[in-house]
C-alpha positions in Angstrom: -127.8 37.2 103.1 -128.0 34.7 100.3 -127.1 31.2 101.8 -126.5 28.1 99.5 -127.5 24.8 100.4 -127.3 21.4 98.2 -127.0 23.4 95.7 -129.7 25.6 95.9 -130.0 29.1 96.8 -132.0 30.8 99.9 -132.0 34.4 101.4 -131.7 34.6 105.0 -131.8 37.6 107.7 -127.9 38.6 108.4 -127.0 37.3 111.5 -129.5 34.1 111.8 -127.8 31.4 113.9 -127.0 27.8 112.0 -129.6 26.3 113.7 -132.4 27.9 112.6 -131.0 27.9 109.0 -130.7 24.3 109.5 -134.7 24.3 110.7 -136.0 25.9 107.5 -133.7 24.4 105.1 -135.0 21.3 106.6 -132.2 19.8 107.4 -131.5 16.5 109.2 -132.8 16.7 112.7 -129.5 15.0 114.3 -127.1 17.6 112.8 -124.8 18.6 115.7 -122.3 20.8 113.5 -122.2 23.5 110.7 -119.6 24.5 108.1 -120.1 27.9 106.4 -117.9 28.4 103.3 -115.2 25.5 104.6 -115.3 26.8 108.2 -117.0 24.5 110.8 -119.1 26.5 113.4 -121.5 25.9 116.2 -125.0 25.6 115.5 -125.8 28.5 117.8 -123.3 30.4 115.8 -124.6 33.7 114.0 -123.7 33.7 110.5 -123.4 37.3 108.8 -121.8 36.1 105.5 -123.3 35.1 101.8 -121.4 31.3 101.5 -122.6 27.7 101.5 -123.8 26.2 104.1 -123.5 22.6 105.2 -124.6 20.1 108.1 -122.7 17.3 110.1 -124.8 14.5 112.0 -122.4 11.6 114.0 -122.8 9.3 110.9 -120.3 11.6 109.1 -116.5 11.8 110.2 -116.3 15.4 110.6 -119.5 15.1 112.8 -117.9 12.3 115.1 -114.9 14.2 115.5 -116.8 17.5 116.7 -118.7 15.0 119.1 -116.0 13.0 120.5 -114.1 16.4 121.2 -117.2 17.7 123.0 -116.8 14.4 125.3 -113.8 14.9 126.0 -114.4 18.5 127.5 -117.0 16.4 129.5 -115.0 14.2 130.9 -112.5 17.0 131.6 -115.4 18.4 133.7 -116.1 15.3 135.5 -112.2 14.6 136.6 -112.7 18.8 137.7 -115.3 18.1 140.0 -113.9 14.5 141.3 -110.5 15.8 141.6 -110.3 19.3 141.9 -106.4 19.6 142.5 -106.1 17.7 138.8 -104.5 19.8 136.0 -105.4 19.4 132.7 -103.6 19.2 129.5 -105.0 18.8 125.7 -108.2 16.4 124.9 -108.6 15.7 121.5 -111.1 13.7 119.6 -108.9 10.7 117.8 -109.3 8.4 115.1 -111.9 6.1 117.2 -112.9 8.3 120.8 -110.9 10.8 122.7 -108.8 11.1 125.2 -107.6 13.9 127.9 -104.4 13.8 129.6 -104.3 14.7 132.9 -101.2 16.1 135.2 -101.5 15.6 139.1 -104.1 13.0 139.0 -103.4 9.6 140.2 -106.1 7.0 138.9 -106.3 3.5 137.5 -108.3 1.5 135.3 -110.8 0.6 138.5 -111.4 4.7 139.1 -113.3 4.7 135.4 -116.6 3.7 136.3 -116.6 6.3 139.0 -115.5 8.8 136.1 -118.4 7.4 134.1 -121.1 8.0 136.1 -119.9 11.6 137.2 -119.9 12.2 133.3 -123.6 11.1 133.1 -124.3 13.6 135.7 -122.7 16.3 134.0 -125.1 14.8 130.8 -128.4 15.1 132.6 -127.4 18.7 133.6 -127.8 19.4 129.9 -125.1 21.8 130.2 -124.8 24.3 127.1 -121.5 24.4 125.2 -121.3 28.2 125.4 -118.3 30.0 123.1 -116.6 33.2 124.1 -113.7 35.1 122.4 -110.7 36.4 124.4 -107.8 37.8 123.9 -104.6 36.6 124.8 -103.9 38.7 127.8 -107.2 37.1 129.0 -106.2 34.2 128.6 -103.6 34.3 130.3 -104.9 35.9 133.4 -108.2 33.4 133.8 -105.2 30.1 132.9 -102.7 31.8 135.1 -102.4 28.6 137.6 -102.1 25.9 134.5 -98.8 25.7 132.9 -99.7 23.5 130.3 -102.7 26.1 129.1 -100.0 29.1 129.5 -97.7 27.0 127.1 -100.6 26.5 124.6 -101.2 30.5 124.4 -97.9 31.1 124.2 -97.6 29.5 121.1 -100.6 30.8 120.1 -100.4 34.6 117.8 -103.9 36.5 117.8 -107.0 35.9 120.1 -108.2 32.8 121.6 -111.6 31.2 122.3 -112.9 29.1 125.5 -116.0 27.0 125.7 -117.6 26.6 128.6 -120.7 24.0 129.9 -122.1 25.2 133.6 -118.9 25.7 136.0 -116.5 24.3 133.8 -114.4 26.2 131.1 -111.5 25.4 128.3 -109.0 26.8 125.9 -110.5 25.5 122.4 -111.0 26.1 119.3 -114.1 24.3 118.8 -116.7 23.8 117.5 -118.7 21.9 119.5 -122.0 19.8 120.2 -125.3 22.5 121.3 -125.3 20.9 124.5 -123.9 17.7 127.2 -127.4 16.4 126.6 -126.6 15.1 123.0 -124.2 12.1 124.7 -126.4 9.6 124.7 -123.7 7.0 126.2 -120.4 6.8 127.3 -117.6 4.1 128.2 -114.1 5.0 129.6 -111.8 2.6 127.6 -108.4 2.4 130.1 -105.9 4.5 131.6 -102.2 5.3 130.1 -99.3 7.3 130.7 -98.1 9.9 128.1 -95.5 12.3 127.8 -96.9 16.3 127.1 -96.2 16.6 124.0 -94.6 13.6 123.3 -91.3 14.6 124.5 -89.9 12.2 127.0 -88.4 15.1 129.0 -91.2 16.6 129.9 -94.4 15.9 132.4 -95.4 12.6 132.9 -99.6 13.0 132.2 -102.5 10.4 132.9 -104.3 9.9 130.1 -107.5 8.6 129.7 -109.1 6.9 127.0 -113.1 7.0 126.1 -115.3 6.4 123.6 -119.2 7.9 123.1 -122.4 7.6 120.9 -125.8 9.2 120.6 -127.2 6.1 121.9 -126.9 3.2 124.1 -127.7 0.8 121.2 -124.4 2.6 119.6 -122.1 1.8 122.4 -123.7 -1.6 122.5 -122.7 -2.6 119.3 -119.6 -1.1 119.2 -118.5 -2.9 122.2 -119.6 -6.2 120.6 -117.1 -5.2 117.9 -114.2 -4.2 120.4 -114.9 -8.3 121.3 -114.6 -9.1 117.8 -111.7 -7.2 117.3 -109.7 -8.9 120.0 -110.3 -12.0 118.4 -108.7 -11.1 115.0 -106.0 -8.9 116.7 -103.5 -10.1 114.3 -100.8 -9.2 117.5 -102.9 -11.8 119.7 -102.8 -14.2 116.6 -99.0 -13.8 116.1 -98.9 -14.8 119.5 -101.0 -17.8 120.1 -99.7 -19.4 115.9 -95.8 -18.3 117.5 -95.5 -16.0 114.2 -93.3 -12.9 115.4 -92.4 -11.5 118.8 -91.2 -7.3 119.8 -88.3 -6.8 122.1 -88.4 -3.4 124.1 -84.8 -3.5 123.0 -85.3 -2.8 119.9 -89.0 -0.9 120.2 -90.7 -1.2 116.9 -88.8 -3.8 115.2 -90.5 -7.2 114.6 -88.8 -10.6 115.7 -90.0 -13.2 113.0 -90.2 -17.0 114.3 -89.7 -19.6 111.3 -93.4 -20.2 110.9 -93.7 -16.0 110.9 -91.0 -15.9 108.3 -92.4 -18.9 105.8 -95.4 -16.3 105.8 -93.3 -13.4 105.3 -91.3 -14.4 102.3 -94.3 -15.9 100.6 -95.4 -12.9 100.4 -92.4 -11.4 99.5 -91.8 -14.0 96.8 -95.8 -13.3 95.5 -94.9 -9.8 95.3 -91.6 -10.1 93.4 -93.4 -12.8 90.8 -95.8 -9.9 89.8 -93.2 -6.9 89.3 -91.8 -9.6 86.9 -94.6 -10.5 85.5 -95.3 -6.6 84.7 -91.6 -6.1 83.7 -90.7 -4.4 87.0 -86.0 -4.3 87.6 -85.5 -5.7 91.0 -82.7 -3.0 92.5 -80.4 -3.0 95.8 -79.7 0.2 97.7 -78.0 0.8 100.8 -79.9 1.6 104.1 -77.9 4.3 105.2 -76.6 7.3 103.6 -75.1 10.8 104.5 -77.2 13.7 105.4 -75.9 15.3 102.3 -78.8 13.3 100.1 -81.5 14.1 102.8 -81.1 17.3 102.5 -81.1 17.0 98.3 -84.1 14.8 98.6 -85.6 17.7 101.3 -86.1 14.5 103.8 -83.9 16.8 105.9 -85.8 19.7 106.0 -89.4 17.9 106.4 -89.0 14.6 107.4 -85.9 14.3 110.2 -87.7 14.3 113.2 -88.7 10.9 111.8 -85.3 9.8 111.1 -82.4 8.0 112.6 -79.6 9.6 112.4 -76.3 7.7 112.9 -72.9 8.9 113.4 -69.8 6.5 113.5 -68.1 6.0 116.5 -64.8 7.2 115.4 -66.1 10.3 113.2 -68.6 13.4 112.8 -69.8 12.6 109.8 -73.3 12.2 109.6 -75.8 9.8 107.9 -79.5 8.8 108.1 -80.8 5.4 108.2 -83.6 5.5 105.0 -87.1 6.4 105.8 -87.7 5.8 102.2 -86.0 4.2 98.4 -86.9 6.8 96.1 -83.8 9.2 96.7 -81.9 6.2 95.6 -83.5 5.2 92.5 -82.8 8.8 91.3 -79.1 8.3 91.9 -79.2 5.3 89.9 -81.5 7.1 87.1 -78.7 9.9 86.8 -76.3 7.2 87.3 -75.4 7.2 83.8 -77.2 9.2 80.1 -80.2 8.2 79.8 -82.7 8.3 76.5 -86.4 8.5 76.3 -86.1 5.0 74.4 -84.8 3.8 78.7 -88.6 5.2 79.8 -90.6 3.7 80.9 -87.8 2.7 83.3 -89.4 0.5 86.2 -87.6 0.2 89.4 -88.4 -2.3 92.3 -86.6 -2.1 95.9 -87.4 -3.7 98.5 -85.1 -2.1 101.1 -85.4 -2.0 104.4 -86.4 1.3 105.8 -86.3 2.9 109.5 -88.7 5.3 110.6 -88.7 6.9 114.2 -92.5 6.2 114.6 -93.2 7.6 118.7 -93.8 4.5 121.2 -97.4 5.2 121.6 -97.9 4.7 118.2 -96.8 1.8 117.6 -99.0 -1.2 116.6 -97.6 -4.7 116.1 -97.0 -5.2 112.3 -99.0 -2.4 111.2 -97.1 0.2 112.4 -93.2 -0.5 113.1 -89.7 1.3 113.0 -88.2 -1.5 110.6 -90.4 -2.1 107.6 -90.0 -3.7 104.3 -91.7 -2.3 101.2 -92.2 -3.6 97.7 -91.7 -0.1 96.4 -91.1 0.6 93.3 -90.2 4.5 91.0 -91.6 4.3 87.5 -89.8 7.3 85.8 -91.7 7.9 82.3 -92.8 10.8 80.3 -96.1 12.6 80.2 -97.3 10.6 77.1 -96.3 7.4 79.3 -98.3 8.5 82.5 -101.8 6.9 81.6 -100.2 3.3 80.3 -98.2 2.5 83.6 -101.2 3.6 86.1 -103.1 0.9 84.3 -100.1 -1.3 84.3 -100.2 -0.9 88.0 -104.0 -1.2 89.1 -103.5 -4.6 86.9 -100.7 -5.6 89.5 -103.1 -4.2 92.5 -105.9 -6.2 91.0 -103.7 -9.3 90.7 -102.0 -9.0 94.7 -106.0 -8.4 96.3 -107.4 -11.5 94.3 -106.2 -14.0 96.4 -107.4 -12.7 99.9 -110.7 -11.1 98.1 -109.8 -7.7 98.9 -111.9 -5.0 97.2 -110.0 -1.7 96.9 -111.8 1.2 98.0 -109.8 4.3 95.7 -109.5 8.0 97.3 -108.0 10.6 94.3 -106.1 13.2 96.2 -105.9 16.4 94.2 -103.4 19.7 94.2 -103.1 20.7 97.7 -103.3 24.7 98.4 -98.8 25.0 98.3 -97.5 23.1 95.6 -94.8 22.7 92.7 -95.0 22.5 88.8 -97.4 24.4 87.0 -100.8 24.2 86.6 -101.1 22.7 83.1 -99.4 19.6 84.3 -101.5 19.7 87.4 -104.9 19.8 85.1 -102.9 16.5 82.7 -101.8 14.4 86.3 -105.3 14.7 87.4 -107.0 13.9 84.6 -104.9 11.4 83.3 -105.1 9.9 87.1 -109.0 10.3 86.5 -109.5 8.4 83.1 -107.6 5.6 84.1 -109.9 5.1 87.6 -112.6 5.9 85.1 -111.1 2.8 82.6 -110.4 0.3 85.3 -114.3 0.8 86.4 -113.3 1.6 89.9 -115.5 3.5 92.1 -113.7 6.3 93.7 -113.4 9.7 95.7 -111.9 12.5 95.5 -109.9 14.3 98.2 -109.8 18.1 96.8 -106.4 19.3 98.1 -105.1 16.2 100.0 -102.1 15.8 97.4 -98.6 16.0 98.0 -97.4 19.0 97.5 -95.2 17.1 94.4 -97.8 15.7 92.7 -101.3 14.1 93.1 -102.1 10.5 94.2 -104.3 7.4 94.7 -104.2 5.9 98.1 -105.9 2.8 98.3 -107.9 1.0 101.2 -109.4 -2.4 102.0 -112.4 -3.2 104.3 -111.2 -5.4 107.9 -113.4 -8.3 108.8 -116.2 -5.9 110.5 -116.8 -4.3 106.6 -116.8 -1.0 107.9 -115.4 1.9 105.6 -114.2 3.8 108.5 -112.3 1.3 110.0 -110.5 0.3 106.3 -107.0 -0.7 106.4 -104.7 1.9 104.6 -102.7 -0.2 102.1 -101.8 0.8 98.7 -100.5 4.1 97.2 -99.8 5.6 93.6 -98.1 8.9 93.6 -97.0 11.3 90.8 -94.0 13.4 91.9 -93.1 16.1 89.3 -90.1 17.1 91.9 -87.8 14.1 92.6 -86.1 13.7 89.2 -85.7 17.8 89.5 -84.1 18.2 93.0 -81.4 15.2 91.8 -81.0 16.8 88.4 -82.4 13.4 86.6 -82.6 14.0 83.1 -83.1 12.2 80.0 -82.8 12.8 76.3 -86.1 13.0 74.1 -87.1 12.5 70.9 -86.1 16.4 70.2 -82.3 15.6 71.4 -82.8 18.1 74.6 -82.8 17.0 78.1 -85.9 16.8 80.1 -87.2 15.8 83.8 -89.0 12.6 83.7 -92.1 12.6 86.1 -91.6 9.9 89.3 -94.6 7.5 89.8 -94.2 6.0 93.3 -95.7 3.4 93.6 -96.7 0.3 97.1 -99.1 -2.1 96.3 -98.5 -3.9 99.3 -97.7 -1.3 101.4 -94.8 -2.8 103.9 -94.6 -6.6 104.1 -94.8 -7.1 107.4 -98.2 -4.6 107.8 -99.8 -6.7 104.7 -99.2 -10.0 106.5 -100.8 -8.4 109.7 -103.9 -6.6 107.6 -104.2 -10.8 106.7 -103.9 -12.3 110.0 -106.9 -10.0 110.9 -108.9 -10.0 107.9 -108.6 -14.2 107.9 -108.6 -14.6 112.0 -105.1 -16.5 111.1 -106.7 -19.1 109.0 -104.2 -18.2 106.0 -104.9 -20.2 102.9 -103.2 -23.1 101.8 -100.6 -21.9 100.0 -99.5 -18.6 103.0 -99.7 -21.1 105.6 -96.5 -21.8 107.5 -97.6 -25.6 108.2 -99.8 -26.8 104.9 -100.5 -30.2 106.1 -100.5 -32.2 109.8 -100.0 -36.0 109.6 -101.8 -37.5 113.0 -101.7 -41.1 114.0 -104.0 -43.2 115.8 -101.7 -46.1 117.2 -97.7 -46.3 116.9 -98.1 -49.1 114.5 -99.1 -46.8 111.9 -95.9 -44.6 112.3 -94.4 -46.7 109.9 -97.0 -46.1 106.8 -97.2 -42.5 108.3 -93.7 -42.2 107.8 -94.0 -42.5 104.2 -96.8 -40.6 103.7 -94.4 -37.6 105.1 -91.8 -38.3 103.3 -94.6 -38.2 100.1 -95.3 -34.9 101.1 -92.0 -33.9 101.9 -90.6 -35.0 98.4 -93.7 -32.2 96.5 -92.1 -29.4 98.7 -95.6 -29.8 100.7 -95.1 -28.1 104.5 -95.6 -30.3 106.6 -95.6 -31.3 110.2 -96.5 -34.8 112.1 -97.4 -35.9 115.4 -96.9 -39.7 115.3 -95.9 -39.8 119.4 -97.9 -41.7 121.6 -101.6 -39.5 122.5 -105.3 -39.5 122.1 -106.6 -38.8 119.1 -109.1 -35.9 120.0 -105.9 -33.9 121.8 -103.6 -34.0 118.4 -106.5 -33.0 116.8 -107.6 -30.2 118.5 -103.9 -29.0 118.8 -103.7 -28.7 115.1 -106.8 -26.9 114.9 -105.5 -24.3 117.7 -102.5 -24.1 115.3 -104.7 -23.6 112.2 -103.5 -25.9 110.0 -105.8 -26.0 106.7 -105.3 -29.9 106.3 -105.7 -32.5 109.0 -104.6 -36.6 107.4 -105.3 -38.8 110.1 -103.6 -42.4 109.6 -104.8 -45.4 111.3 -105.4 -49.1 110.9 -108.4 -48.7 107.9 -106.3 -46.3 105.9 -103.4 -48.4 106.4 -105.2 -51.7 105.2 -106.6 -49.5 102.5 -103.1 -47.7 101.5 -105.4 -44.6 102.0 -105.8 -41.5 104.4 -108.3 -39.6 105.9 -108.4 -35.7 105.4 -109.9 -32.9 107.5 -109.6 -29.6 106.7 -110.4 -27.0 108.6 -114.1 -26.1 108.6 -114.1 -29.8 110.5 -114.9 -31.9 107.4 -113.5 -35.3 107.1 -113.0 -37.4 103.9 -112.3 -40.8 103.9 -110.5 -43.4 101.7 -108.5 -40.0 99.9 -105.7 -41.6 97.7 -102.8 -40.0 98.8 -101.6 -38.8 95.2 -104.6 -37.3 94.0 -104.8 -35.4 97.9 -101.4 -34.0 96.8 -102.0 -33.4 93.1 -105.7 -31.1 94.2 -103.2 -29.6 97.0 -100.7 -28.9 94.9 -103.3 -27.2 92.4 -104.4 -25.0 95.5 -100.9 -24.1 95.7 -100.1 -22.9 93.2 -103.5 -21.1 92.0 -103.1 -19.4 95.6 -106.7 -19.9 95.9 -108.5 -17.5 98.1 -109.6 -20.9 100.9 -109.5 -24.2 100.5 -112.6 -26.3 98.8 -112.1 -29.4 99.7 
């Protein structure tokens, strides 16, 4: 059996298990997974196949999802033996964790710790995850009192597998970790209710949430960062700086406060001064349309459980609030003949969009029902491809610069089931290629993560922690060989025959509302001079300086400066220390000296106080600041 790994070549006995492949390859000593020609196995797997071998340890993603899955089967065991009468559903490994929910079992957050330390037990048993193949009428018979199992199988054509470790056993796929002993440490993170399967009609199940590491020293730091994450919680920070509220009226949809809305359309207006900077067309399209251009778009067919579909009181027709601009930007394309001299065409919309995201998904600004994009449809011709991807990483380049945000770029390529042919497949990519290759950017490439339209560039950005895994999806650039096709979109080239245009979708932003949030985080609210709701706080010291203060404001006012002013009757320390809760990147404070002096006195955030600042030069450096948007303030 000839068995590849990193390249090289090896011959093994047919039917040696991963493991001991993995000991004479000598690979990594904390592997905990295998994958043999793009299937992922256990390491006490037998392999009896020529193919390429490959090791996971917790450090890789694929590794941390086979070990988090293995947890929660452990914790599954634990809530077995602490409440026998407990029926369980589905425990997955997710993004950060697990979680396993639970019918019939009635605990809160205080019940964890007693969860915990009956899952350390079932550790120290070093309890073998043991695989055996059944068939579906087995199944069936050893599930027989779980209806959620039976459901499972039922769905379920061919036969199944179950895993078990000591007296416990479960319906899985797998793989999974050799053995319990490999948790090094564990922490049950809360308690939840969830609908099975999402469906609000069905079962009501517990669900509990954990996380789990090799090590203590792991979980350690990773609950350090869980701290650090609460602090920039950009939903705690709307909160405390009164930026935007949620109503469970209207689940999903953000309520902007005035300060939240100065921050919202600076962004907005940053966004719009780029696209016309790059000669982008600012369009408006309506939010609603009838079902009749889903289904031309295929939104319809593969998108509608995510849509909202409205219906007038006093009719049947139906329509469907818009997930998404680019069926409307086609309309407009075909609205009238167009000529390849019309191409590149460049489209901005910033619509609003709906999307029926589930409730337990939701997440403050990053994830929402009601979003604004600034999306925009570039339709060009193949020749024209390579020119406007450039054109756009010089607008992505131009939005990250003032927060300092370094795109991290993933290439998605031709997924397995997929339109146009092949030749253009080969140009998308490599075109998509040269131009990452151009810019300088490092990248990676995602074989077969495309849509099935076209390949694409998503683009990420690192959160405060710096941690690739936990990058903020932000940015995308698609090519969409289909869009112009199912809307019959032509255009008239240079040989006086019609052709399809090719679609280049592209977000640099992402929504408006999840960029500001991704900010709030990133910045732990202290937005820079020229994003910040309230630029400038005038304090006094005494009620006879209100007067001079007074026309310092009005100073301020008259350079379109933001400004706020506390000139009531207080101690000094209190207004100060209020405005610093509020983070307010300039502090004047106005008293008998700067009065005498016709001066003020400046603080700025980081604490720093200058003294005898001459009020015009303060604004004319502000002002600067401004209208640089530079990344924090120097002064």
């Amino acid at each position: 059996m000839k068995i590849i790994y990193n390249g090289k070549e090896k011959e093994f006995k047919n039917g040696e298990k991963a493991i001991e492949i993995a000991r004479e390859l000598n690979a990594p000593k904390d592997i905990i997974v295998a994958e043999i020609n793009g299937r992922l196995i256990d390491l006490s797997a037998e392999i009896k196949e020529d193919g390429e071998i490959k090791f996971f340890t917790f450090k890789d993603k694929t590794g941390k999802k086979v070990f988090w899955h293995s947890s929660a089967h452990i914790l599954a065991t634990a809530v077995k033996r602490l409440y026998p009468d407990a029926v369980l559903g589905i425990g997955p490994a997710i993004d950060e964790g697990f979680y396993y929910d639970i019918y019939n079992l009635k605990v809160g957050d205080n019940d964890l710790e007693k969860i915990e330390k009956e899952m350390e037990n079932v550790v120290k048993e070093k309890l073998k995850f043991e695989r055996k193949d059944i068939s579906k009428e087995e199944a069936v018979e050893l599930l027989k009192n779980n209806k959620f199992k039976l459901e499972i199988i039922e769905g379920v054509n061919g036969n199944l597998s179950i895993y078990r470790n000591g007296e416990f056993y479960d319906l899985c796929r797998g793989p999974h970790i050799p053995s319990t002993e490999y948790l090094g440490a564990v922490k049950l993170l809360k308690v939840s209710g969830a609908y099975w399967k999402g469906d609000n009609k069905r079962e009501v199940m517990t669900r509990i949430y954990g996380i789990s590491f090799p090590s203590k020293k792991d979980l350690e730091e990773y609950l350090k960062l869980i701290e650090e994450r609460k602090e920039h919680d950009h939903k705690k920070i709307g909160k405390e700086l009164e930026l935007f509220e949620f109503s469970d009226l209207s689940p999903g949809s953000p309520f902007f406060t005035t300060k939240g809305t100065i921050i919202y359309n600076e962004l907005l207006k940053f966004a719009k001064e780029l696209d016309k900077k790059y000669d982008y067309t600012e369009i408006i399209t309506p939010i609603i349309a009838k079902i009749d251009l889903w289904k031309i778009s295929g939104h319809f067919d593969k998108y509608k459980e995510n849509m909202f579909r409205v219906t007038p009181f006093e009719s049947d027709e139906e329509y469907g609030l818009k997930p998404m601009n680019c069926p409307f930007s086609a309309l407009l394309f075909k609205s009238k003949t167009r000529s390849y001299r019309d191409l590149p065409m460049r489209l901005s919309d910033y619509g609003f969009l709906h999307r029926y995201e589930l409730e337990g998904t939701l997440d403050g600004l990053l994830r929402t029902r009601l979003m604004e994009q600034n999306d925009s449809h570039v339709y060009v011709t193949e020749e024209q491809i390579e020119s406007e991807i450039i054109r756009m990483f010089n607008i992505l380049d131009d939005t990250y610069k003032p927060f300092n945000f370094k795109p991290i770029m993933v290439l998605a390529t031709r997924p397995e089931k997929r339109i146009g042919e092949e030749a253009l497949w080969d140009k998308a990519e490599g075109i998509l290629k040269g131009a990452l290759d151009k810019k300088g950017y490092k990248y990676e490439i995602k074989e077969g993560d495309g849509a099935f339209y076209g390949p694409k560039i998503d683009i990420y950005v690192l959160d405060f922690s710096g941690r690739v895994e936990d990058a903020y999806a932000v940015s995308t650039i698609q090519l969409d060989f289909n869009l112009a096709v199912r809307f019959d979109a032509k255009y008239i080239g240079k040989d006086n025959k019609e052709h399809f245009p090719i679609v280049i979708h592209r977000s640099i932003m992402g929504t408006i509302g999840r960029f500001m949030g991704i900010i709030l985080e990133n910045l732990k609210g202290e937005l820079p001079v020229w994003l910040a709701p309230v630029q400038v706080k005038v304090l006094t010291i005494t009620e006879r300086n209100n007067e001079y203060a007074e026309g310092i404001i009005k100073k301020l006012k008259d350079n379109n400066i933001r400004e706020e002013s506390d000139i009531e009757n207080g101690t000094l320390d209190y207004k100060i220390r209020k405005a610093q809760l509020e983070k307010i990147p300039f502090i004047i404070v106005i008293g008998d000296k700067e009065e005498e002096k016709k001066t003020i006195a400046v603080r700025n955030r980081k604490g720093k106080t200058r003294y005898n600042v001459d009020i015009d030069e303060f604004i004319k450096n502000l002002l600067n600041d401004i209208n640089n948007k530079l990344e924090y303030e120097e002064k």
